[in-house]
C-alpha positions as CSV (number, residue, x, y, z in Angstrom):
1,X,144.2,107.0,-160.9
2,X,146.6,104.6,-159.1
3,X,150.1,103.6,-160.0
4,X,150.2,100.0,-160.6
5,X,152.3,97.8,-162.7
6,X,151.1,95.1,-164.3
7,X,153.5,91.8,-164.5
8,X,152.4,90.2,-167.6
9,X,154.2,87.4,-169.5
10,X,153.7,85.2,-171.9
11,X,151.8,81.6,-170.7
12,X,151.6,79.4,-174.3
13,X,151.1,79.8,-177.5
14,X,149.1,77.3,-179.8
15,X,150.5,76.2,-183.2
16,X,148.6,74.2,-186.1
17,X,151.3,72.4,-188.0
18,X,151.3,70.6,-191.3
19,X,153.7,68.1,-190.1
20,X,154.5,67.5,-186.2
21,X,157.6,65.9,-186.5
22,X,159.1,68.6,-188.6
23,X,157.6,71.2,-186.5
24,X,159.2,69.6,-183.3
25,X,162.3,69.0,-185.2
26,X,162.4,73.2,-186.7
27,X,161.6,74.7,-183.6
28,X,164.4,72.5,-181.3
29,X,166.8,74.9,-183.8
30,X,165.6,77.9,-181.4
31,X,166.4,75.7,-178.4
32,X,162.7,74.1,-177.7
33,X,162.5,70.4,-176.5
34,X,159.3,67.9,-175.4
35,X,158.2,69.3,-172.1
36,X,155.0,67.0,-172.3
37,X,154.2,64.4,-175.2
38,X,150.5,65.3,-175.5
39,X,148.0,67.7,-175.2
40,X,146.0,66.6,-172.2
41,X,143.2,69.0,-172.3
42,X,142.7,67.7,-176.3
43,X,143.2,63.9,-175.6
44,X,145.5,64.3,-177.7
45,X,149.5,62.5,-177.8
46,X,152.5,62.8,-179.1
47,X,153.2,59.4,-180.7
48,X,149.5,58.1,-181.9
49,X,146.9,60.0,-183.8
50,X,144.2,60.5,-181.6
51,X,140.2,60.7,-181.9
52,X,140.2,64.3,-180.8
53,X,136.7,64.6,-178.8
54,X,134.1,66.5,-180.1
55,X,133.7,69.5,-177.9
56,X,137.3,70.5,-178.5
57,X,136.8,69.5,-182.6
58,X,133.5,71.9,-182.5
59,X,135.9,74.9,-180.2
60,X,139.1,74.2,-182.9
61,X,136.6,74.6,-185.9
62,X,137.5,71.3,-187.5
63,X,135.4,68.5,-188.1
64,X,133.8,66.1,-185.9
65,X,135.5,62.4,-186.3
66,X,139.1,64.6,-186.7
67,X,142.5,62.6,-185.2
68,X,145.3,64.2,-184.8
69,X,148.6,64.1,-182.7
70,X,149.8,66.8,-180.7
71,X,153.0,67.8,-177.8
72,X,153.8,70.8,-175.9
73,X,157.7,72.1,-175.9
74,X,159.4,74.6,-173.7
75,X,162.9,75.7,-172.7
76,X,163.5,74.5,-170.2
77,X,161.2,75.2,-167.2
78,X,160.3,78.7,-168.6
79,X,157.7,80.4,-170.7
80,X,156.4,80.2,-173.0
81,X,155.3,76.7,-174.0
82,X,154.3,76.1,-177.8
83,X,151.5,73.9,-177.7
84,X,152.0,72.2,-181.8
85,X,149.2,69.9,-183.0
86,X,148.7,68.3,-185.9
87,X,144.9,67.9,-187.1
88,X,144.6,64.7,-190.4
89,X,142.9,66.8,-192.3
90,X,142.5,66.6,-196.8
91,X,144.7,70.0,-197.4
92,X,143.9,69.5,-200.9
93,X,142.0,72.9,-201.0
């Protein structure tokens, strides 16, 4: 057996949120800001709900035809980045 150590740290975490704005607004207590308004690899922004594209919809486990908006915050230039979107879905039940 060798003696290695493993660097491991922490790259993003992903966060479904009822309400974005909140969300952004909550976790900018604990010192996260907008490092990106969007979620690129979603197609997904920070400002307008967004078709979000099938493939991802089908990988997320929500339904086809699904907008949502979506950001990614950071402190600073360090990890980790919370990735928060925001899917329009009925949460009726």
């Amino acid at each position: 057996m060798t003696d290695r150590s493993v660097n491991l740290r922490w790259g993003h975490v992903n966060i479904n949120v009822s309400d974005l704005d909140r969300a952004i607004e909550f976790y900018g207590w604990f010192g996260f800001d907008v490092f990106l308004p969007g979620i690129p690899y979603l197609g997904l922004e920070l400002d307008t709900a967004r078709l979000l594209p099938n493939d991802a919809a089908d990988v997320l486990g929500v339904p086809r035809g699904t907008e949502g908006r979506a950001c990614i915050l950071s402190m600073g230039d360090t990890f980790p980045k919370l990735d928060l979107t925001w899917f329009a879905l009925d949460q009726t039940g």
